[in-house]
ROLOLUM-25890 format. One line per field, with one value per residue: residue number from 1; chain; x, y, z of N, C-alpha, C in turn. Coordinates in Angstrom, 3 decimals. Example, Ala and Ser with C-alpha at 12.3 -4.5 7.8 and 13.67 -1.06 7.14 Angstrom:
BEGIN
seq: c(1;2) $
mol: c(A;A) $
n_X: c(13.190;12.850) $
n_Y: c(-5.690;-2.250) $
n_Z: c(7.800;7.080) $
ca_X: c(12.300;13.670) $
ca_Y: c(-4.500;-1.060) $
ca_Z: c(7.800;7.140) $
c_X: c(13.200;12.900) $
c_Y: c(-3.300;0.030) $
c_Z: c(7.800;7.870) $
//
This chain:
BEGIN
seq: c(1;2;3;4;5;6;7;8;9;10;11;12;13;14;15;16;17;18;19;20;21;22;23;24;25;26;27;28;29;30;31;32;33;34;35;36;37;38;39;40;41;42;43;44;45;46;47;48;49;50;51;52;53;54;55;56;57;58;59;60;61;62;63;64;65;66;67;68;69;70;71;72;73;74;75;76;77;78;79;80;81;82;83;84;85;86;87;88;89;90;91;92;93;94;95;96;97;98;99;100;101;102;103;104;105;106;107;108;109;110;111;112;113;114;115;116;117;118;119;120;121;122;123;124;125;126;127;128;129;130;131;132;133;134;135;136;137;138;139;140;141;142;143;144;145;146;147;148;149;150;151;152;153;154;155;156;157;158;159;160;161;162;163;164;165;166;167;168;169;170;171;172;173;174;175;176;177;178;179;180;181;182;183;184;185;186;187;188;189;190;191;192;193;194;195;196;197;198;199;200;201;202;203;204;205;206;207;208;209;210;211;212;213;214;215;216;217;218;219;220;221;222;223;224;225;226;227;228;229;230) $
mol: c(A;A;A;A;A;A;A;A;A;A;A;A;A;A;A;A;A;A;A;A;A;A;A;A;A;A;A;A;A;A;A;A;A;A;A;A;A;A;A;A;A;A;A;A;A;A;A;A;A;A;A;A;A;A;A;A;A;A;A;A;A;A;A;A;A;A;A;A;A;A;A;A;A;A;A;A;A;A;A;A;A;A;A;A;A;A;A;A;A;A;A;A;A;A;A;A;A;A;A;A;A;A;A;A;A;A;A;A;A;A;A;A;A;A;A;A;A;A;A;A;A;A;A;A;A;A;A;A;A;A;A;A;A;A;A;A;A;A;A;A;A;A;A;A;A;A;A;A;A;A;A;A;A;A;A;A;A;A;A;A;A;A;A;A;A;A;A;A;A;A;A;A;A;A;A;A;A;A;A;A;A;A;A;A;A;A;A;A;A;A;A;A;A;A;A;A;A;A;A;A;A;A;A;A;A;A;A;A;A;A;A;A;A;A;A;A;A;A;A;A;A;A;A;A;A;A;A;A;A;A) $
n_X: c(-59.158;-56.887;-56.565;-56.143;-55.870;-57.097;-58.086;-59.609;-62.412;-65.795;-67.947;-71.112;-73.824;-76.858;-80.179;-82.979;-85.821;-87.360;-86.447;-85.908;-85.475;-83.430;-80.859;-80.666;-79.983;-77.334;-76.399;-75.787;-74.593;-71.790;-71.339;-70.881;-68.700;-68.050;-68.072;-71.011;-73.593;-76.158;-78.834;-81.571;-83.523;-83.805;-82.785;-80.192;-78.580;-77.061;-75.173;-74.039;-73.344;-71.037;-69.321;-69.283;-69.001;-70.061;-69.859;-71.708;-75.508;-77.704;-81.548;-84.501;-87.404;-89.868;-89.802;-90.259;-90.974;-88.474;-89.268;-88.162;-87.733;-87.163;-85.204;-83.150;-82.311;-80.559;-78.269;-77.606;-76.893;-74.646;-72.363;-70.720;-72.193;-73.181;-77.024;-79.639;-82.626;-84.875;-88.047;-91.851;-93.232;-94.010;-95.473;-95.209;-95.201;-93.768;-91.247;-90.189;-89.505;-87.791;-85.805;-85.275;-84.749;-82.107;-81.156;-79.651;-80.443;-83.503;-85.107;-87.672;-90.019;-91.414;-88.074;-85.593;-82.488;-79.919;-80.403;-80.556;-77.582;-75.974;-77.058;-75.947;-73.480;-72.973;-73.528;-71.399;-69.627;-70.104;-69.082;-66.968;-65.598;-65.290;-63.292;-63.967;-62.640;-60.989;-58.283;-56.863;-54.364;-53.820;-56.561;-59.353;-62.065;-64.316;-66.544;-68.794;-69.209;-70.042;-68.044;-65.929;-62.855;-60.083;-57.019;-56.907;-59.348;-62.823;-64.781;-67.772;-70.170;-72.714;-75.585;-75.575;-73.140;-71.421;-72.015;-71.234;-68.569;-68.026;-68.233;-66.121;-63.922;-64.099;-63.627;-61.194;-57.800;-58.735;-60.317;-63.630;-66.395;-68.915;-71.684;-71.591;-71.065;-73.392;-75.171;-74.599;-74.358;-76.556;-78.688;-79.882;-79.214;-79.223;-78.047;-77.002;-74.720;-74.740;-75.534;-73.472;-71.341;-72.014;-72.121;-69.667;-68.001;-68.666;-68.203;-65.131;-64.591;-64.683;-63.307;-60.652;-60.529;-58.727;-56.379;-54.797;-55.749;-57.479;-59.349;-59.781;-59.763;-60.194;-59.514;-62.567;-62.778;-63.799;-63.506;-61.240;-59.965;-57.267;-54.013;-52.026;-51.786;-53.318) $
n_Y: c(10.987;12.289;12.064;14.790;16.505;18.956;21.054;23.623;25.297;24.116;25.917;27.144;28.066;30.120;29.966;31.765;32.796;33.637;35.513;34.802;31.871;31.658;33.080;31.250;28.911;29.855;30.624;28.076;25.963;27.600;27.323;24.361;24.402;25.510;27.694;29.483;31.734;34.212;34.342;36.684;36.123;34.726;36.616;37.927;35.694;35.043;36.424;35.940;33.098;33.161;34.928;34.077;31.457;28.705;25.159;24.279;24.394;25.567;25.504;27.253;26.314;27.476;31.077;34.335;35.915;34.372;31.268;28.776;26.226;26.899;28.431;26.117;25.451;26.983;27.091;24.299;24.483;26.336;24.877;22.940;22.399;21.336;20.263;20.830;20.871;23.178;23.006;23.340;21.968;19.013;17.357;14.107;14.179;16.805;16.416;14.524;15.712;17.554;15.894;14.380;16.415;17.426;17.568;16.975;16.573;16.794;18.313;18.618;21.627;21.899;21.604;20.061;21.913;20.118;17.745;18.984;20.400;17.547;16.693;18.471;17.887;15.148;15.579;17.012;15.331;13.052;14.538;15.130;16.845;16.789;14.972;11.697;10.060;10.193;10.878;11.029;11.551;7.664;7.402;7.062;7.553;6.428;8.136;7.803;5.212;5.229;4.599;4.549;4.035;3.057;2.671;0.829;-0.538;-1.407;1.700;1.783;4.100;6.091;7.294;10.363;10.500;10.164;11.645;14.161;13.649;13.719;16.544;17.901;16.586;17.821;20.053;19.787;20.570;23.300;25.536;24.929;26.432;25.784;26.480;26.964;23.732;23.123;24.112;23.148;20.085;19.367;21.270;23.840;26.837;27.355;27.474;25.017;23.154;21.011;19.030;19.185;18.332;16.040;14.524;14.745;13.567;11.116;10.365;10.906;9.093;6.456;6.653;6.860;4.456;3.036;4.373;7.434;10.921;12.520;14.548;17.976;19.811;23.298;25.386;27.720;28.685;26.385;23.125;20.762;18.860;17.197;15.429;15.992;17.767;21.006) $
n_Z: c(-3.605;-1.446;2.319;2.942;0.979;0.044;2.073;2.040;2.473;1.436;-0.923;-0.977;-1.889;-0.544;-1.759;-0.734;0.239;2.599;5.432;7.275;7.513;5.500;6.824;9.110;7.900;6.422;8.272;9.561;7.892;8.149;10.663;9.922;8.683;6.258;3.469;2.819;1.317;1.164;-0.647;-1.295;-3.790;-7.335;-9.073;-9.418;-10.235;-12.124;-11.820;-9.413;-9.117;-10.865;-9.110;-6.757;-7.299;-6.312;-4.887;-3.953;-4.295;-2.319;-2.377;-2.866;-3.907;-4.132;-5.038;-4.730;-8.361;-10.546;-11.216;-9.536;-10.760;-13.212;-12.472;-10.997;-14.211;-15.066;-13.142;-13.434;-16.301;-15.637;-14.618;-12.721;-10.170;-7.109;-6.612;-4.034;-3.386;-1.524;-0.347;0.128;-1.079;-1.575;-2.867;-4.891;-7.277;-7.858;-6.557;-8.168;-10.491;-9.560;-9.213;-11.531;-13.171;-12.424;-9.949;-6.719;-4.413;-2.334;-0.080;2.134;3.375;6.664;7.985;9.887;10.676;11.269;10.091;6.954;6.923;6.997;5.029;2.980;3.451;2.176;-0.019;-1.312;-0.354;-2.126;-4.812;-3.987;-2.901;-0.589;1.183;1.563;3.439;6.310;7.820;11.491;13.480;14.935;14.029;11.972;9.983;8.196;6.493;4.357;5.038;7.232;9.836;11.805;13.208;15.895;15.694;14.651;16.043;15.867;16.639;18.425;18.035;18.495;16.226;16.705;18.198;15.995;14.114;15.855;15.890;12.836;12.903;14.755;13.188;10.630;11.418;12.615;13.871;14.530;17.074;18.657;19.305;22.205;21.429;18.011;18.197;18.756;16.984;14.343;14.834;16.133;15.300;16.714;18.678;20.945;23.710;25.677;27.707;29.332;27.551;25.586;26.798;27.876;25.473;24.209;26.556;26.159;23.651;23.960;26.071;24.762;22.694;23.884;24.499;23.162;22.704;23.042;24.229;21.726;21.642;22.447;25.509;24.999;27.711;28.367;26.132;23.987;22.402;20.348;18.201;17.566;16.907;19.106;21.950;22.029) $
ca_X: c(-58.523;-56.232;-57.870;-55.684;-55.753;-57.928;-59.048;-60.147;-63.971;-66.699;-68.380;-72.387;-75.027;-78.003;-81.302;-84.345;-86.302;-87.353;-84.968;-85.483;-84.746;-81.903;-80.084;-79.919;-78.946;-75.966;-75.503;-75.726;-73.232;-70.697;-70.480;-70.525;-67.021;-68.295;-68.540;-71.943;-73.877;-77.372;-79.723;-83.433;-84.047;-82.685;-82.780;-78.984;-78.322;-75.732;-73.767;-73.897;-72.711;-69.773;-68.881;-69.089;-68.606;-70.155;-69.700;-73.385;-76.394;-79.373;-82.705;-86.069;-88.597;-91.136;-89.432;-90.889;-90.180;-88.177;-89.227;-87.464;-87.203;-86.387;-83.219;-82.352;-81.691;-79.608;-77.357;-77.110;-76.103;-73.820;-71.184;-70.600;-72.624;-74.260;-77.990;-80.119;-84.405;-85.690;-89.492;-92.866;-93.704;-93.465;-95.730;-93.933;-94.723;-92.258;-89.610;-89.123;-89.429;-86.694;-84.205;-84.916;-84.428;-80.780;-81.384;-78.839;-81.314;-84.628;-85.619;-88.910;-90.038;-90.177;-87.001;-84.205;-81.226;-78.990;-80.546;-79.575;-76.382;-76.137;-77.405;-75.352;-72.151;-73.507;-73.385;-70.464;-68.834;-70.181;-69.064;-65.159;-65.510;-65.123;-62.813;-64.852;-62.321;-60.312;-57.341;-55.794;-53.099;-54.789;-58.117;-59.521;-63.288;-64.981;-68.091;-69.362;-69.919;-70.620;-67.315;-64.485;-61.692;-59.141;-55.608;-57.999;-60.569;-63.950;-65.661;-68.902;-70.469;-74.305;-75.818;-75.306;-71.673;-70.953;-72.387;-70.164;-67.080;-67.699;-68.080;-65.356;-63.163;-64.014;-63.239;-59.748;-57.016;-59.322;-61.369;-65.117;-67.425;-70.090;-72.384;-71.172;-71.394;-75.044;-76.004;-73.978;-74.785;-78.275;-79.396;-80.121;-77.812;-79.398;-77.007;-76.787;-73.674;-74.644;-75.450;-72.406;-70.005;-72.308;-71.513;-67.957;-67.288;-69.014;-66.989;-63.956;-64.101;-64.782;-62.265;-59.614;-60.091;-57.749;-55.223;-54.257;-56.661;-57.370;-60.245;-59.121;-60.713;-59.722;-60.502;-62.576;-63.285;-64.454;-63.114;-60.603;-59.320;-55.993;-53.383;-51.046;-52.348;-53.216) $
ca_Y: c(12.175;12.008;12.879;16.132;17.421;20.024;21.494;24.901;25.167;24.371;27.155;26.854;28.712;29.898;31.098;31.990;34.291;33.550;35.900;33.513;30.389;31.852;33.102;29.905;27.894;30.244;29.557;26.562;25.772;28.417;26.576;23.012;24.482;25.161;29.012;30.174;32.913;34.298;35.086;36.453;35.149;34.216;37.731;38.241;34.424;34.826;37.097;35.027;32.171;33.553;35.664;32.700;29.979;27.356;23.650;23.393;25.706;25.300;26.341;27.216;26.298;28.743;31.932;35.382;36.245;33.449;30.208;27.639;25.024;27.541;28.580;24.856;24.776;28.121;26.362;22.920;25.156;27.483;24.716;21.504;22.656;20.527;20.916;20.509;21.828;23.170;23.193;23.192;21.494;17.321;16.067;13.173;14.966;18.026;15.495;13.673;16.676;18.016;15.087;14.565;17.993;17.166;18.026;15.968;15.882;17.500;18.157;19.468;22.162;22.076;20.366;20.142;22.478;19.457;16.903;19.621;20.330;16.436;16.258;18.959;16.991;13.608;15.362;17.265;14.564;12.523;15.179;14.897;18.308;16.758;13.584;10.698;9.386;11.301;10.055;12.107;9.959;6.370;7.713;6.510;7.445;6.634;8.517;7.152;3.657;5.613;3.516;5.207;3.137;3.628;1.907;-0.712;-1.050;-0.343;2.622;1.851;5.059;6.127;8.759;11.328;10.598;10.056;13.351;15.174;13.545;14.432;17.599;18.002;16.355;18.671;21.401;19.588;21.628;24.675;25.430;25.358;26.406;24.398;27.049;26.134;22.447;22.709;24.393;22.107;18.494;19.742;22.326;24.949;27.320;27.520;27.105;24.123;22.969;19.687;18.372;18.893;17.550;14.340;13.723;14.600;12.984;9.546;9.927;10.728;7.558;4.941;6.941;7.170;3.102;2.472;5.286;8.540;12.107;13.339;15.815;18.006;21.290;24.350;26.365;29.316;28.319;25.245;21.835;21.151;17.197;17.447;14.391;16.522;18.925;22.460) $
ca_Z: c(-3.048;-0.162;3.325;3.545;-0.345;-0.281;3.083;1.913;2.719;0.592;-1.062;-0.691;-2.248;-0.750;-2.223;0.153;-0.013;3.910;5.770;9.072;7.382;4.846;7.725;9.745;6.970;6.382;10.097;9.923;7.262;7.992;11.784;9.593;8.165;5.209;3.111;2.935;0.720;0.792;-1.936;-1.588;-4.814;-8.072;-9.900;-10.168;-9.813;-12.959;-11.148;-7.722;-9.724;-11.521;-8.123;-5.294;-7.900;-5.331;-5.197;-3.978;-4.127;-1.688;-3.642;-2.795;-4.944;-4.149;-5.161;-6.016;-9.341;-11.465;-10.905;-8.556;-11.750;-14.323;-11.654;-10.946;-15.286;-14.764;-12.337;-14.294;-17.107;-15.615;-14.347;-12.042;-8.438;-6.916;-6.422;-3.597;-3.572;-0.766;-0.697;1.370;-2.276;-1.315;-3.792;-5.793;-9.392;-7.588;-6.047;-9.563;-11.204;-9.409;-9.409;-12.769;-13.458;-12.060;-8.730;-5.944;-3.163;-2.474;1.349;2.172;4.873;7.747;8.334;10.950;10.391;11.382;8.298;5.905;7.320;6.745;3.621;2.341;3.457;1.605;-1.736;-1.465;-0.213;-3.462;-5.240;-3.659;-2.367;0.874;1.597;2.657;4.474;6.988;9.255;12.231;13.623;14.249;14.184;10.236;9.963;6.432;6.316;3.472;5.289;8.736;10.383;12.397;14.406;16.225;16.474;14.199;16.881;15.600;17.820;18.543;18.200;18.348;15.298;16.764;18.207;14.807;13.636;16.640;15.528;11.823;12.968;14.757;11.851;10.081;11.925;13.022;14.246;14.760;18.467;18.005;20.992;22.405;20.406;17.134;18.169;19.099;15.769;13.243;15.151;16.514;14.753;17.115;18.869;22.599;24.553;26.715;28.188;29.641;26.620;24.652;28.022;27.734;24.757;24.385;27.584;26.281;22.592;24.320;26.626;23.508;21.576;24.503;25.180;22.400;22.737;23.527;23.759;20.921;21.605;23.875;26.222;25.063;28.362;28.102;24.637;23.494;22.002;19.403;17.859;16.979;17.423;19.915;22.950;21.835) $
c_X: c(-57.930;-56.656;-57.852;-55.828;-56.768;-58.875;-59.438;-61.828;-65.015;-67.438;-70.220;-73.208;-76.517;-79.086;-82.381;-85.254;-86.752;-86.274;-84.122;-84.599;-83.247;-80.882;-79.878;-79.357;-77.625;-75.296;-74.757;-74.189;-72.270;-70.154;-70.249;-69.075;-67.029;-68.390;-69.810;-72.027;-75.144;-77.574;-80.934;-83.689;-82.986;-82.419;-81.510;-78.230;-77.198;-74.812;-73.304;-73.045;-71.130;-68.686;-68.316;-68.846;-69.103;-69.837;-71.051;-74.138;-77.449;-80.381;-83.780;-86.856;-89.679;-90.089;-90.019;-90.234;-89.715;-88.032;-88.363;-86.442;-86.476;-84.696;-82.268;-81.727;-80.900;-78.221;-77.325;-76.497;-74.756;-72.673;-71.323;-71.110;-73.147;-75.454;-78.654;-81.360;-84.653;-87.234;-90.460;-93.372;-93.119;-94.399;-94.892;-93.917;-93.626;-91.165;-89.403;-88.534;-88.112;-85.719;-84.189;-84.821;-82.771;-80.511;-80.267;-79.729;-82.555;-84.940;-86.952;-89.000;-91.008;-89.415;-85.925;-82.723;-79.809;-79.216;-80.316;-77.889;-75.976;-75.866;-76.461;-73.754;-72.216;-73.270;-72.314;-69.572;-68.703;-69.724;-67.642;-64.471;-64.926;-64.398;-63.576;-64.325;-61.153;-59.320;-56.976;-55.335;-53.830;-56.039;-58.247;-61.222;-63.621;-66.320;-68.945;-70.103;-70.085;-69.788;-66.233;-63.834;-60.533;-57.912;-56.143;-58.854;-61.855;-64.482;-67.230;-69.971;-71.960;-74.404;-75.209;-73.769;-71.376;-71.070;-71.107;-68.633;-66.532;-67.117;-66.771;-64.297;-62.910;-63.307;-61.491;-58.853;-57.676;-60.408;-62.407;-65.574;-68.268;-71.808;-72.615;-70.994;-73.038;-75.838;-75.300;-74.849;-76.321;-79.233;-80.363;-79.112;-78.263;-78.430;-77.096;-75.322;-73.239;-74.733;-74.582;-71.384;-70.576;-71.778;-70.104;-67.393;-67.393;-68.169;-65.772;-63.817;-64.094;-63.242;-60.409;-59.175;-58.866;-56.476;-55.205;-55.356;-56.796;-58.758;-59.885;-60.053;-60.043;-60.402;-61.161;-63.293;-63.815;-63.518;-62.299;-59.856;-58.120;-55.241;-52.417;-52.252;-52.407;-52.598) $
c_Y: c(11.841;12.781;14.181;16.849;18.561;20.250;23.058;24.132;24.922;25.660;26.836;28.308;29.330;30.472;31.135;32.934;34.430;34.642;34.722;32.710;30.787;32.200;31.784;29.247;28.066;30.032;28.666;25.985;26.160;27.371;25.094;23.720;24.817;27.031;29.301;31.630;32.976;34.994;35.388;36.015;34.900;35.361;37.745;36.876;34.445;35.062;36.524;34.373;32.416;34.469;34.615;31.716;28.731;26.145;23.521;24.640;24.634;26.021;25.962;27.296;27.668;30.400;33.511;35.705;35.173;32.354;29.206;26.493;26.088;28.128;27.212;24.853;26.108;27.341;25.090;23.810;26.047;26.643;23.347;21.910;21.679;21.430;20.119;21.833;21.793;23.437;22.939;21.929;19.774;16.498;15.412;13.927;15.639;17.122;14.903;14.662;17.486;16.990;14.942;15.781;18.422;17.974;16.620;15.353;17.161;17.380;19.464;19.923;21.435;20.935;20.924;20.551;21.169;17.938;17.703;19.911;19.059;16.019;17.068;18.339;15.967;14.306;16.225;16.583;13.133;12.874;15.542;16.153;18.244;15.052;13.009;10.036;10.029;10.299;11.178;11.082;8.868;6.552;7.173;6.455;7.852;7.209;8.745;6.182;4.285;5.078;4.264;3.513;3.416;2.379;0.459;-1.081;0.100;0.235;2.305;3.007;5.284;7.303;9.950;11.682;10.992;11.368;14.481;14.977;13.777;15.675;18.163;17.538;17.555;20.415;21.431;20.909;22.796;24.161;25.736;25.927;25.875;25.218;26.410;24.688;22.522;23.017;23.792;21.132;18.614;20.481;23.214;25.490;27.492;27.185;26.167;23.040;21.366;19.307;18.297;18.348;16.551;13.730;13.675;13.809;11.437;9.273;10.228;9.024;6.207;5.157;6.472;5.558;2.367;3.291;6.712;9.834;12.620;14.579;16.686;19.744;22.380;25.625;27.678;29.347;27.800;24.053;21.297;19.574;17.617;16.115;14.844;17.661;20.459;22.910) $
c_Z: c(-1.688;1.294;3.380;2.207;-0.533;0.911;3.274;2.163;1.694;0.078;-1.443;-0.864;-1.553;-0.628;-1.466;0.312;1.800;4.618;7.314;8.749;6.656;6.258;8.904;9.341;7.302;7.776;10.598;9.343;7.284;9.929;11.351;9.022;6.638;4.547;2.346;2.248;0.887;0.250;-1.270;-2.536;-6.389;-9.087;-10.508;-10.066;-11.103;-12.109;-10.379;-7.754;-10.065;-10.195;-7.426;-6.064;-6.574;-6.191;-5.167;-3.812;-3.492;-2.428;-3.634;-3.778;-5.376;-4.127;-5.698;-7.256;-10.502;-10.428;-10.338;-10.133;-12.521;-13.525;-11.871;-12.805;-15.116;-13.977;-13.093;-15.584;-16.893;-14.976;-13.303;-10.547;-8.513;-6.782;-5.290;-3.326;-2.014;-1.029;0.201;0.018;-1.795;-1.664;-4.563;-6.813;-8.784;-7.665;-7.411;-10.559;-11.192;-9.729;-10.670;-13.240;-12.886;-10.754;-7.682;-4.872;-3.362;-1.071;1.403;3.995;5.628;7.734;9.275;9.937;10.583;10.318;7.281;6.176;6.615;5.313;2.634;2.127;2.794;0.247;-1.962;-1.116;-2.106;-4.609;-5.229;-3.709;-0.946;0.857;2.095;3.139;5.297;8.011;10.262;13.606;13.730;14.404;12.946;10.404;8.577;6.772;5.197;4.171;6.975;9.195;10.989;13.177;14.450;16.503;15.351;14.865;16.155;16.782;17.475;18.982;17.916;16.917;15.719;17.400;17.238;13.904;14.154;16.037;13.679;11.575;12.971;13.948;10.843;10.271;12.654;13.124;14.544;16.230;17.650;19.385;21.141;21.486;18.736;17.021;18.036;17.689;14.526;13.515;15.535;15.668;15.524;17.986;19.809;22.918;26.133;27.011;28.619;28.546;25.885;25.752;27.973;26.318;24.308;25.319;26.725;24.772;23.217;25.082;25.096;22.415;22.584;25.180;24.130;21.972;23.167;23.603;22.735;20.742;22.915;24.299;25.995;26.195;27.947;26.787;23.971;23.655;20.498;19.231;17.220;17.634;19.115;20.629;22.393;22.931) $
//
């Protein structure tokens, strides 16, 4: 797929019966760039399906009502989503149970809002929901093999650079705020200020040693990658 063919949003599933955790997810994923739904559970999960049509459904195991597994074969039946299990459940019988049960990934609670985020991009990207390789002018970051460079110079970028500048990729041409950074790349939405100017400052310099700005300050607002100055 070509980097630019299809930059409508993903469409993402997801079932919780939690209201805490369902609502961060959707948080979470709607500031990863992504369209977001929540379920309490899987009662009208036909309808959901055939309504939101996702690419990927998130899906708690422990559900009142109809079973976690008996949902996951609902969704393998009802069409090409991906699947990924959430669960407090992280004995191995569960985890095989699920992947063999055609499950994509399986993350157990507690877990960091910014490894699902993550993880949700890894199989919709497998899935060629999401280009795994993105250009914006000589920028060229495969995130498949974790590798950006610029002009042809590899950037030597840390995890979590690499996270920020997905992000922002993703979110190209559009302002984010340092909010919406903190709860994509971090996974929480406090608001701290220094921390997103350290690291923008330190990917802008690595990025800006081999050519021109391309992340740039939208005052007032946030931060926005585009080849040309908003």
């Amino acid at each position: 797929m070509p980097p630019d063919a299809d930059r409508s949003p993903a469409r993402v599933l997801v079932i919780e019966d939690s209201d805490a955790i369902r609502e961060m997810v959707v948080e979470a994923l709607t500031a990863a760039g992504h369209t977001a739904h929540g379920l309490v559970d899987g009662t009208d999960l036909e309808a959901a399906l055939d309504g939101h049509r996702p690419d990927l459904v998130v899906l708690d195991l422990m559900l009142p009502g109809r079973d976690g597994f008996a949902l996951a074969e609902v969704i393998s039946a009802w069409g090409d989503a991906g699947l990924i299990m959430l669960t407090a459940r992280d004995a191995l019988p569960d985890r095989l149970r699920g992947l063999d049960g055609g499950a994509d990934d399986y993350v157990v609670k507690p877990f960091e809002l910014s490894e699902l985020t993550s993880r949700v991009g890894a199989v919709l990207r497998r899935r060629g929901r999401i280009p795994a390789t993105v250009a914006v002018g000589d920028l060229l970051v495969d995130r498949g093999a974790s590798v950006a460079t610029r002009a042809g110079h590899p950037l030597d970028l840390t995890a979590t650079e690499f996270r920020l500048l997905e992000y922002l990729l993703d979110q190209r041409g559009r302002t984010v705020s340092a909010g919406q950074i903190l709860t994509a790349v971090w996974g929480y939405a406090s608001y701290d200020d220094n921390l997103i100017h350290v690291h923008i400052s330190s990917l802008r310099r690595k990025m800006e040693a081999h050519g021109p700005r391309l992340i740039h300050t939208v005052r007032g607002i946030g931060y926005r990658l585009q080849a040309q100055r908003p």
